[in-house]
N, C-alpha and C positions, 0 to 999 in steps of 0.2 A: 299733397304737394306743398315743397315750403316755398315761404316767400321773402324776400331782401336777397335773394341772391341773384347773381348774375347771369346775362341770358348761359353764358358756358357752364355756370355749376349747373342753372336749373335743367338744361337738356343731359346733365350726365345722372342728376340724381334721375330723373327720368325713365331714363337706360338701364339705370341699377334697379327701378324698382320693375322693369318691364320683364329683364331677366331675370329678378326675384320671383316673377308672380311665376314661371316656370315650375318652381319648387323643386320636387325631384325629378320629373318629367323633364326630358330630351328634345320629346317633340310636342306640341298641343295647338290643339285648333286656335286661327288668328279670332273666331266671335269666344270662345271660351278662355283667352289670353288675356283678352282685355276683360272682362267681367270681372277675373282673378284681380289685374290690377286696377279696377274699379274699388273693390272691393278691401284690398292689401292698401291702398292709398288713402282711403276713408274721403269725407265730405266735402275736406280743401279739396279733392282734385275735382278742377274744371276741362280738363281733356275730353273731346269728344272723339267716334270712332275712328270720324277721317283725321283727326290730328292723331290719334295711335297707331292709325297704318301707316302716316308721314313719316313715322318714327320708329318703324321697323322697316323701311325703307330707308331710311338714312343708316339704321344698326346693320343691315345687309353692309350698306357700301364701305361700313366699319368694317367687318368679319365677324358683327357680334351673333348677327344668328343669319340665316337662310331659308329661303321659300321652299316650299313643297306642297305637293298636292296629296292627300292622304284620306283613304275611301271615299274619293271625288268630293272633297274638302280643300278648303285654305287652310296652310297648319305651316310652321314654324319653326324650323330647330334651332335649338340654344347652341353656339358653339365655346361659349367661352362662361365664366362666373361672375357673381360680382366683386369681388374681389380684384380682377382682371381690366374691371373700367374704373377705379374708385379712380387713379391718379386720371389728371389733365388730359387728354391727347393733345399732342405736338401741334401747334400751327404749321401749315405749309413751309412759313419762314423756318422754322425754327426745326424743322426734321431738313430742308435746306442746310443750315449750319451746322447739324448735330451731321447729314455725311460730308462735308466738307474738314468738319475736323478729323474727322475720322480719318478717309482719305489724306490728309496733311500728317495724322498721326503715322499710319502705315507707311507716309516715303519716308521719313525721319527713320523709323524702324530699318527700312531696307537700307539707306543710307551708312544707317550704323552697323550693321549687321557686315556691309558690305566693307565698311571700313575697319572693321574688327579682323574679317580673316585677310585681308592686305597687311594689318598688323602683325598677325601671326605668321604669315608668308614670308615678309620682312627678316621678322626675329628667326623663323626658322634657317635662312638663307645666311645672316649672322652669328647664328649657334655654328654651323660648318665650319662660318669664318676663324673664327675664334677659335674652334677646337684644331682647324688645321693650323692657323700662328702658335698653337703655346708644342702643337706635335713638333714643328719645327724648330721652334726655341729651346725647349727645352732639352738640356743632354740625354743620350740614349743611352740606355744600359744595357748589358749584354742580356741578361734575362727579359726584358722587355718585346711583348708579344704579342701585345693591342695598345690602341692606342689610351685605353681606361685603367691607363694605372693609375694607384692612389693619387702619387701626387701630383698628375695635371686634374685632378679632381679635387685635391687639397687648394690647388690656386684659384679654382674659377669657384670656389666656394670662401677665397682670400677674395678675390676681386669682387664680387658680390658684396659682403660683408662693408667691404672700406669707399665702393660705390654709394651704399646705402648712405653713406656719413655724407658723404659729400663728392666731387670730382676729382679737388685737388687730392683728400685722403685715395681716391681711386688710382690715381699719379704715383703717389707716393709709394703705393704699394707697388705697383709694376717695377718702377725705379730701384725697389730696396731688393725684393725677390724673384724677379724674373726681367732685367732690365734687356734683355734680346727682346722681348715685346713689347718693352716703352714705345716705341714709334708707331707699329704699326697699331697697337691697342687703341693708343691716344687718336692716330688717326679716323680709328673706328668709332671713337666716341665724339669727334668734332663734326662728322658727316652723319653720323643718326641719331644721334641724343644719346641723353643717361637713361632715359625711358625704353625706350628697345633695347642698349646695350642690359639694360637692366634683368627686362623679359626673358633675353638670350642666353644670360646668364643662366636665370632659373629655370628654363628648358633643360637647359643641358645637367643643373642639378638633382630636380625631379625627378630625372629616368625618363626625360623626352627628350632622349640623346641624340642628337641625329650625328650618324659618322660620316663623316667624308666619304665622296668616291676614292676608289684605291685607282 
């Protein structure tokens, strides 16, 4: 047993060595346990039998091993390694805190999660908008037979582009090449931002097109 350490390390090296003395064994008698770790501990250790049964009694209320009775025997099972006790266990307080954050972590998650597809809900409800103002603005032409021809696809990929830059360039473009959409566009962008107009944009040019009802 070593000594200078604190009552918490000494009861885990303790632990460690009590499931060490298991060896390869599963299960082993509680008088043939402790001899093991009589034996595995050498001279320093001063442990007597009822302080090693205190202390497989308390590794029970752990999970580290469990009672059984075995050819009308006390005996033992290991359920864990050493390896498995080496770090700290948690104080009360502090497995307290560790679900608390946790729990705080997970609303924020849903939180966001939740405010993500009202995002895309949004933009999706906007991509409509948008595709049906430039159907409407834009002149028809006799061959025209969806509403995906190139160049309302050439603009919202114009509008994107001069968005990126800035608002006013976003302006400027409507204004220069499709000015039947100045008003309502601009409207578009005053009541949801440049950030969803933005989204709605790239919806529509990714091939997450959504068409209008007809």
């Amino acid at each position: 047993m070593s000594y200078g350490l604190d009552a918490n390390d000494l009861e885990r090296e303790i632990e460690i060595g009590i499931v060490g003395a298991f060896g390869w064994a599963v299960i082993e008698f509680e008088a043939v346990l402790f001899q093991k770790y009589i034996v595995m501990s050498g001279p320093k250790s001063l442990i007597t039998e009822d302080m090693f049964r205190k202390y497989l009694m308390d590794m029970e209320a752990k999970g580290y091993v469990s009672p059984l009775e075995f050819q009308g025997k006390k005996a033992w099972r290991r359920l864990v390694i050493e390896s498995d006790i080496e770090e700290p266990a948690m104080t009360p307080e502090e497995v307290k805190e560790f679900i608390a954050k946790a729990q705080t972590a997970s609303k924020k998650d849903k939180k966001r999660d939740a405010a993500g597809e009202h995002r895309i809900r949004d933009s999706k409800k906007l991509a409509e908008s948008i595709i049906r103002t430039l159907q409407q603005v834009m002149p028809k032409t006799k061959t025209q037979k969806a509403p995906w021809e190139p160049s309302l696809i050439d603009h919202v990929e114009g509008m994107h582009r001069a968005l990126i830059e800035s608002k006013d360039e976003f302006l400027r473009y409507l204004k220069k090449n499709i000015p039947r959409a100045y008003e309502p566009m601009k409207k578009m962008l005053n009541s949801n931002g440049e950030e969803i107009i933005l989204l709605s944009l790239r919806m529509i040019e990714s091939g997450q097109r959504v068409y209008p009802p007809s």
